[in-house]
N, C-alpha and C positions, 0 to 999 in steps of 0.2 A: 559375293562373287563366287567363292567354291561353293555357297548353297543353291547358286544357279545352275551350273556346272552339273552336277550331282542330278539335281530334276530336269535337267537336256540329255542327258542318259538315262536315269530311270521313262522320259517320255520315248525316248526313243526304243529302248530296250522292251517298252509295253507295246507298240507298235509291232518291232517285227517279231513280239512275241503272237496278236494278234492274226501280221498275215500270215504265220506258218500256221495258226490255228486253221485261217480260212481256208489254206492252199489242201491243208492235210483232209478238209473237210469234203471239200470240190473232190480231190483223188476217192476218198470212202464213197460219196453217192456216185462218183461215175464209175466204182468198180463196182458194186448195191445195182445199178443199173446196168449194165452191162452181163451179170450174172442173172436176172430176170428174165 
């Protein structure tokens, strides 16, 4: 039960650790593009 718990947070936690990777990634190439 708490071992489930535990890995429904760490999936979650890898997630929106992912979209801020993507979100910060999209901001870097449209300001890379924009500066060109």
């Amino acid at each position: 039960m708490i071992a489930g718990v535990f890995l429904w947070i760490e999936t979650a936690f890898n997630k929106s650790i992912r979209n801020i990777n993507n979100l910060m990634l999209k901001k870097f190439k449209a300001q890379a593009f924009f500066q060109n």
